[in-house]
C-alpha positions in Angstrom: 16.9 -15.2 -32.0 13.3 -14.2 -32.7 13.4 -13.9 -36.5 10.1 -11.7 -36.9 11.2 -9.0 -34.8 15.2 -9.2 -34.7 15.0 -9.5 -30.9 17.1 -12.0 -29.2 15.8 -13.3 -26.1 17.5 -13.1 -23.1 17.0 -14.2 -18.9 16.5 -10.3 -18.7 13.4 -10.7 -21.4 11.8 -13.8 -19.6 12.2 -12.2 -16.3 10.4 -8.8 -17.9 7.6 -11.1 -19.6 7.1 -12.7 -16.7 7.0 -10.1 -14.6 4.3 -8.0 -16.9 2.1 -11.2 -17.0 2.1 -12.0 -13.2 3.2 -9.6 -11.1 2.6 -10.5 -8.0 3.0 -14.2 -8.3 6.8 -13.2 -9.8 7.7 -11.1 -6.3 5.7 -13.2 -4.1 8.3 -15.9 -4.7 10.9 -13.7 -5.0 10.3 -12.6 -1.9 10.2 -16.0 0.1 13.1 -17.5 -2.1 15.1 -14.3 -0.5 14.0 -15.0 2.8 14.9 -18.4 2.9 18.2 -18.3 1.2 19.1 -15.6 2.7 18.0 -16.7 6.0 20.0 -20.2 5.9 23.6 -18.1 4.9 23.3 -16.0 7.6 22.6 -19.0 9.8 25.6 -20.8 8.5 27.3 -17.7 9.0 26.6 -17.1 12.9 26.2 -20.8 14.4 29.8 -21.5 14.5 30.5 -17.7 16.1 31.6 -17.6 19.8 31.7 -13.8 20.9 34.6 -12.8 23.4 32.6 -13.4 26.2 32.4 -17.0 25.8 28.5 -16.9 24.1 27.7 -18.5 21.3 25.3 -17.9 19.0 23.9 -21.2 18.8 21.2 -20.3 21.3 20.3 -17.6 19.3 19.7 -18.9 15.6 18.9 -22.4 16.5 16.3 -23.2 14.4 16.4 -21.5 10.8 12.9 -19.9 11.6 15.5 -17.1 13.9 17.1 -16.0 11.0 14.5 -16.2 8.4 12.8 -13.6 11.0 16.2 -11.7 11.1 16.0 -11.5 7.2 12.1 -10.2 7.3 12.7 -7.7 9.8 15.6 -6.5 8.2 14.2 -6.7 4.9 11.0 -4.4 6.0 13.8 -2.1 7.7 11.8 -2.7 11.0 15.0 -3.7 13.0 13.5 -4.9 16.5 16.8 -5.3 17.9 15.7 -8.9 19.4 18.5 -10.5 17.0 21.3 -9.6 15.2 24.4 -10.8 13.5 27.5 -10.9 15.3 29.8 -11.8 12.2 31.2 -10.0 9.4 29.9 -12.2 6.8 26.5 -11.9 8.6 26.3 -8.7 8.4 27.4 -7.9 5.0 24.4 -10.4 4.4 22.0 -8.4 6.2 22.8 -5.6 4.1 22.2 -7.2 1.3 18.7 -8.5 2.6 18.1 -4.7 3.2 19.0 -4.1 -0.1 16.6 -7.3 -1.8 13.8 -5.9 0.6 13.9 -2.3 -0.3 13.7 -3.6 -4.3 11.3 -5.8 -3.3 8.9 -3.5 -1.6 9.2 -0.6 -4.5 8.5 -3.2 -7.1 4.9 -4.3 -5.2 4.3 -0.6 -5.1 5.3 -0.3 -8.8 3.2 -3.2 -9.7 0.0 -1.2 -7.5 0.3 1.3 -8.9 0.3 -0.1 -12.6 -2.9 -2.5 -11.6 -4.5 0.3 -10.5 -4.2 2.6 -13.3 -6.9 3.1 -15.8 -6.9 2.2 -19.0 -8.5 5.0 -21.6 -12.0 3.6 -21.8 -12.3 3.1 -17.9 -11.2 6.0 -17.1 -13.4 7.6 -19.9 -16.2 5.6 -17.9 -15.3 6.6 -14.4 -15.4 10.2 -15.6 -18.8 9.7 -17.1 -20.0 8.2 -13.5 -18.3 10.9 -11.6 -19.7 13.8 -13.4 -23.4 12.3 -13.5 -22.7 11.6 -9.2 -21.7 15.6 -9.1 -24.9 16.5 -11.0 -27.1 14.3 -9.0 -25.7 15.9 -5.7 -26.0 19.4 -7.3 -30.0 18.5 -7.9 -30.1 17.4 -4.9 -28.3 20.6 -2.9 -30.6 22.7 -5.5 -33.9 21.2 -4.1 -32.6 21.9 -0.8 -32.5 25.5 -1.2 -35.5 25.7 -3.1 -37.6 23.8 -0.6 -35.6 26.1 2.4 -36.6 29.2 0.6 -40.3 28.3 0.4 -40.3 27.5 3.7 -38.9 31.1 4.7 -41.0 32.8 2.4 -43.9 30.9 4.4 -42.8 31.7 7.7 -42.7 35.3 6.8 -46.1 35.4 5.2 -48.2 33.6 7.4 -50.2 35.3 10.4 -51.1 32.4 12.3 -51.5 34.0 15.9 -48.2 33.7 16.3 -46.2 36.3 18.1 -43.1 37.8 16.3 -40.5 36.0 18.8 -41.6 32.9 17.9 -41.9 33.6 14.2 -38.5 35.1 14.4 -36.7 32.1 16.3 -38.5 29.8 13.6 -37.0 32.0 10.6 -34.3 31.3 12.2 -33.9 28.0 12.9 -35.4 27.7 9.1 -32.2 30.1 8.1 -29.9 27.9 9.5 
């Protein structure tokens, strides 16, 4: 027990710690401990399986590469159809790779999410920025108008030989 704070420290704790200190290093293993574990049980589970047609299902999870790829597509819910278990046990395996890939996936959006949230002072900061970018695009959209409106003004004031067509057509285009 941690005296200073009454707190005693649990698996639960350490796993919370570690997970708050480095996120991503914490599910990246996760993730490929899961896949291979998970991938060699459901191996053991479908070598020894011979369907009623006489097949087995050593062709089809020979090497443990097969089922660690059945375990990744079933953990991203992708589900190519290319292999699948024929057993019971591999089944009820597969759903629980589902299940290990669906908490896996919501934790590494969890954990964006968190890494990507301001603290107070940046965001105080990124407001600042923001608000001086909107006021140097207003200056800049301001001197656009003012500059346009000269330019009209001109048009219609000047008597350079012109005839009104033309003038009119170069308003206009000036307008626009």
């Amino acid at each position: 027990m941690y005296r200073k704070h009454e707190y005693k420290i649990s698996l639960s704790f350490a796993i919370k710690a570690e997970l708050k200190f480095r996120p991503f290093v914490v599910i990246s293993v996760a993730l490929i401990v899961s896949i291979v574990y998970i991938g060699m049980i459901i191996r053991t589970c479908e070598v020894p399986y011979v369907d009623p047609d006489g097949m087995d299902q050593t062709e089809s999870f020979r090497y443990l590469f097969d089922s660690m790829w059945l375990t990744v597509i079933t953990m991203t819910t992708v589900g190519y159809g290319d292999l699948y278990p024929s057993t019971l046990l591999g089944r009820c395996f597969s759903i629980v790779s589902f299940i290990i890939g669906n908490l896996l996936i919501s934790l590494i959006v969890v954990v964006l999410s968190n890494e990507t949230e301001f603290s107070e002072p940046e965001a105080k900061a990124y407001n600042v920025l923001k608000k001086g970018a909107a006021q140097q695009k207003s200056l800049v959209k301001a001197s656009d108008v003012v500059r346009t409106s000269m330019r009209l003004f001109m048009s219609k004031q000047r008597r350079d030989g012109r005839s009104f067509a033309s003038r009119y057509s170069y308003y206009n285009k000036l307008k626009q």
